[in-house]
C-alpha positions in Angstrom: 7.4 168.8 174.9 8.0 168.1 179.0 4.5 167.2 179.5 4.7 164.5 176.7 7.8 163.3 178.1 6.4 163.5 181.9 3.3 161.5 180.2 5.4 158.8 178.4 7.5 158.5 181.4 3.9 158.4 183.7 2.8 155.7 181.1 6.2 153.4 181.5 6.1 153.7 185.4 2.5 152.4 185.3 3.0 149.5 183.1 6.3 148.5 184.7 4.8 148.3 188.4 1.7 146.5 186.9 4.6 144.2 185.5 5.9 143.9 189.0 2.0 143.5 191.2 -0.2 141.9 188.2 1.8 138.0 188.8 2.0 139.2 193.1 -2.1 140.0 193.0 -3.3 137.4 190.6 -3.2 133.5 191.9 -3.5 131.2 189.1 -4.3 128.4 191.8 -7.6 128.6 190.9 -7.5 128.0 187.7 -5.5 124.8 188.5 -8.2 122.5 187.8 -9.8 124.2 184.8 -6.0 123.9 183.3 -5.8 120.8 184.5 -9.0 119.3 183.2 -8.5 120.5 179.7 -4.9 119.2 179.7 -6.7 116.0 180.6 -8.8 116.5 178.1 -6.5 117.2 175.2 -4.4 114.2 176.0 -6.8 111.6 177.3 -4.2 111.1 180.3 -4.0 112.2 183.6 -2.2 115.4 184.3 -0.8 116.2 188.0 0.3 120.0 188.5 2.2 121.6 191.5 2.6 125.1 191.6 1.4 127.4 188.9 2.6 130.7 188.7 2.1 134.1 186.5 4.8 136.3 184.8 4.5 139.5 183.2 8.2 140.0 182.8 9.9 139.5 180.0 6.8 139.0 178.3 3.7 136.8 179.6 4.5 133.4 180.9 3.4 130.8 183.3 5.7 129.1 185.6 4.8 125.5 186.5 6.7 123.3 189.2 5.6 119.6 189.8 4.1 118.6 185.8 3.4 114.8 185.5 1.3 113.1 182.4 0.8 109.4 183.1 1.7 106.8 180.9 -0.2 104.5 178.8 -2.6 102.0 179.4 -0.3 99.5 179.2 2.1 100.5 181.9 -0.3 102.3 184.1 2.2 103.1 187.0 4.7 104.7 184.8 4.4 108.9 183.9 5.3 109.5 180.2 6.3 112.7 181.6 7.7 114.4 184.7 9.3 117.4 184.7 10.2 119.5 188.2 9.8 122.8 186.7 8.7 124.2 183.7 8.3 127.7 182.2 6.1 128.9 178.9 6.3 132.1 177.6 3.6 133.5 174.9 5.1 135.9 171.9 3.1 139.4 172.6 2.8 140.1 168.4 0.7 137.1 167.6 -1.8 137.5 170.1 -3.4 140.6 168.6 -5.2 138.9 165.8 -5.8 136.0 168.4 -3.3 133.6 167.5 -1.5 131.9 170.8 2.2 130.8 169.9 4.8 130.0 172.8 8.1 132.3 172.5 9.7 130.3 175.5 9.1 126.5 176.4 11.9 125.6 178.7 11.5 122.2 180.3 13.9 121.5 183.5 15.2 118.2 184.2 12.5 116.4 182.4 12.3 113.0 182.3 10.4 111.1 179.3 10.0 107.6 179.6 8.9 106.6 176.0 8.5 103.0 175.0 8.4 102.0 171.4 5.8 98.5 170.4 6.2 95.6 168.6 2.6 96.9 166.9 4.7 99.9 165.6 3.1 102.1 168.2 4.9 103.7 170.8 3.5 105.1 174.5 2.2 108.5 172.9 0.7 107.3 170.1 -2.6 108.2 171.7 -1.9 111.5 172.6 -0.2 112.1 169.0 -3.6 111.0 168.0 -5.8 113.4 169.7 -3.8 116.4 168.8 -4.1 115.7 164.7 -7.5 114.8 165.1 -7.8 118.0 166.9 -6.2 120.5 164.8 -8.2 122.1 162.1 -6.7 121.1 158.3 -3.9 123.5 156.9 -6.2 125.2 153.7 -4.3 125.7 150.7 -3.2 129.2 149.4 -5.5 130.5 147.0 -3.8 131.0 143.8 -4.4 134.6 141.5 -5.9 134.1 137.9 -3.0 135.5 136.1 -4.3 138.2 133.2 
């Protein structure tokens, strides 16, 4: 019974200092224009980042200072977005059968400057776009035969 308990305890201590070094040791600055380009991508805007930072505490999240997404190409100079810092945590429970879904997505002091047009559109109408044309269709539920 103590060596289990000396284990478990072993096992907790390990994963709580890799907790603490993992976000310390690992730079996500590198993968600042890989996450930048696909955010680029995805939107069909450009996308300015500042700092990025990892966090393995609470649960695994990325802290973000500096976010900007332009406006659209009818007010060039203007971002639809700013936001000074933001932070985005992943739950831990979907990502086992590989399903990504945010837990935490805390925006501070954003500002969104959204403009609505005559047309009906409005300045992220083309982003709006992208994403439904990106997402796979829902399917349907399969219905039992009842017997």
């Amino acid at each position: 019974m103590r060596k289990a308990a000396i284990a478990a305890a072993s096992v907790v201590l390990v994963l709580v200092l890799a907790a603490i070094l993992v976000p310390r040791l690992v730079s996500l600055e590198s993968l600042k224009p890989r996450i930048v380009a696909a955010l680029e991508k995805k939107t069909g805007r450009t996308v300015g980042l500042g700092r990025i930072s990892l966090s393995l505490f609470p649960g695994i999240g990325v802290k973000v200072s500096g976010l900007s997404v332009s406006g659209d190409r009818r007010h060039p100079g203007e971002p639809l977005l700013s936001v000074p810092e933001a932070e985005i945590r992943l739950a831990i429970a979907p990502l086992f059968p590989g399903r990504a879904e945010f837990s935490t997505f805390i925006l501070k002091r954003p500002r969104i400057l959204f403009r609505k047009y005559a047309d009906g559109t409005h300045s992220a109408t083309d982003i709006a776009n992208r994403l439904a044309a990106a997402a796979p269709p829902a399917s349907a539920p399969e219905k039992a035969d009842k017997v």
